[in-house]
N, C-alpha and C positions, 0 to 999 in steps of 0.2 A: 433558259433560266428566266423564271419569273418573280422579282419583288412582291407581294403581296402590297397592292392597293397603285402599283404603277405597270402605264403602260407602253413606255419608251425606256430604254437603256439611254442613260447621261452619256455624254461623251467622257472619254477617260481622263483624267488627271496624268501629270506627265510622272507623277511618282507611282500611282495605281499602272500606268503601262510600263515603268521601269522594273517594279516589283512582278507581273504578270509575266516580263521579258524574263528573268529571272530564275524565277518558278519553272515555266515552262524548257527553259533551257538548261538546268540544272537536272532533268531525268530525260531531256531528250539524247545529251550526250552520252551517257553509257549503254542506254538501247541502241545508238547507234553503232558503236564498238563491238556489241553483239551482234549486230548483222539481222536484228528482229522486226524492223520496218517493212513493210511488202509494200509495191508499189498499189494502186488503186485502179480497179478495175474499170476502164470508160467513165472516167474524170479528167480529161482531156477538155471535155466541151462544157464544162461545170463551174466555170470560174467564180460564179457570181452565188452559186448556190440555188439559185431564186426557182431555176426551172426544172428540178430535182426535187419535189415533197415529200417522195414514199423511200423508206428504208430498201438499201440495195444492198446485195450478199459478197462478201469479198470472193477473190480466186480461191479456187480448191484448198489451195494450202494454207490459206492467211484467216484470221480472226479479229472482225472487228469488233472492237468496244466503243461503244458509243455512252458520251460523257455529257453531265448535265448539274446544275449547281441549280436549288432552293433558297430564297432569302428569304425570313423577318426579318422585321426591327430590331432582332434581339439576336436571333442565329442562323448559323447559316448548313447546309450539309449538302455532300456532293454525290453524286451514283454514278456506279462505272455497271454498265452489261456487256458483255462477253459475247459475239453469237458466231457460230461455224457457216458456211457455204449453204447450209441446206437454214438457215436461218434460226439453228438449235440454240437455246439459250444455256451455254457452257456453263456459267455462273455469274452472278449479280451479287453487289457490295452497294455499301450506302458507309455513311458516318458525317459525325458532324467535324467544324473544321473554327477556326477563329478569325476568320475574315469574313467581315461582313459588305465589301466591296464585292461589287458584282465580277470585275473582270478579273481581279484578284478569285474569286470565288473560280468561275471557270477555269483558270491556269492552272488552279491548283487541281482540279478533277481531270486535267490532262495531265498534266507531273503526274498524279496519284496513278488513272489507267499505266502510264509505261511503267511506273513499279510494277504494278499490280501484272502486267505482261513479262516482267523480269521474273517476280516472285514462283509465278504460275508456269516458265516455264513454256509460254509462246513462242513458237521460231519466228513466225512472221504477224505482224501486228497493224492495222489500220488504224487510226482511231481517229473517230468522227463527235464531232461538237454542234451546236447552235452557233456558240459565240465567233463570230466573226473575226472580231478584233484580237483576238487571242489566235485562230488560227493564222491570220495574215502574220503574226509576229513570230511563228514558227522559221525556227533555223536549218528547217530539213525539205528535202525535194518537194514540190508540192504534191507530186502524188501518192505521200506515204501519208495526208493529214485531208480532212477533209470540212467542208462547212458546207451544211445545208439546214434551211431554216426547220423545216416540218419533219424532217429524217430520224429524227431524235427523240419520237413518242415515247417509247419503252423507258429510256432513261430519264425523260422527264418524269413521267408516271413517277418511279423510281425516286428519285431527289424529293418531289411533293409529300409523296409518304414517308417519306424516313423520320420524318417531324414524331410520326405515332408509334416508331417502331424502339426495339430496344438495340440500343449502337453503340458499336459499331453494329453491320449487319451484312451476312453475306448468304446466300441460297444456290440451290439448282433449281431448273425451272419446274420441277414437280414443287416446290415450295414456294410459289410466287406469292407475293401479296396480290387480293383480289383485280386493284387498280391496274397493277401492273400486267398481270396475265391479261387484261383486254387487250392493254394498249400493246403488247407484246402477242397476238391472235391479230391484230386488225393492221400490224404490219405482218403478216404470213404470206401476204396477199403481194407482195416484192416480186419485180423482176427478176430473173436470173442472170447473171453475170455472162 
């Protein structure tokens, strides 16, 4: 997630990480009753994120969506991508959202993926963020959630454009917006699980 014209994340406000707490825990509980969480494939040695850049494909059965939040000074909108084992892009969403708080911004684009993994219909679900501080607040095993800083192209892509698109907005990946199908081509190039 990137503010337009900043290039640090503030540290959280203790209401911004209460509200974030929240959000994210308000859809993590009933994915979890569902049984939809899959653990994460050799994230064991990942704690930090830092030495993991390139997008990696979940286990056979599980589907990761990777989740990313856009600010202005005026609004804000979140991207969820969808991708299967072989790195297929299932489907992609965008929409704008009414929090213009960054960490607030990202909770909500992980609240919003495990809908969006309810609605759809995932048995087993990964979902990987930027945001740091939001995943460490997660209330689930650490290997069903993940943080890695650069892992997140597609969905960044994703979030940046939705500013131009009409939204809400959802596709398959024969429909990508330009941006996105790069940045979604130049993680192809993933190890295999």
């Amino acid at each position: 997630m990137k503010r337009a014209g900043m290039k640090k994340h503030k540290p959280m406000t203790q209401v911004a990480m209460a509200r974030s707490k929240e959000c994210i825990k308000t859809a993590y509980v009933p994915v979890t009753n569902a049984n939809t969480v899959a653990p994460m494939a050799d994230m064991s040695d990942n704690s930090n994120g830092a030495n993991k850049s390139q997008w990696e494909a979940p286990i056979d059965s599980a589907i990761k969506i990777n989740v990313d939040a856009a600010l202005t000074p005026e609004a804000a909108c979140i991207a969820a991508v969808a991708r299967n084992h072989s790195g297929n892009i299932i489907r992609v969403w965008a929409k704008k959202i009414n929090f213009l708080d960054p960490a607030i911004a990202e909770a909500a684009a992980i609240n919003w993926a495990l809908n969006l993994a309810i609605e759809e219909g995932f048995e087993r679900v990964i979902v990987e963020s930027d945001a740091k501080n939001c995943i460490d607040e997660l209330s689930c095993p650490p290997e069903a959630s993940s943080w890695r800083r650069n892992a997140n192209q597609t969905a960044h892509a994703l979030a940046k454009v939705a500013f131009t698109l009409c939204l809400p907005f959802s596709c398959n990946q024969d429909r990508l917006p330009p941006s996105v199908k790069e940045a979604w081509l130049r993680d192809l190039a993933f190890p295999l699980s």
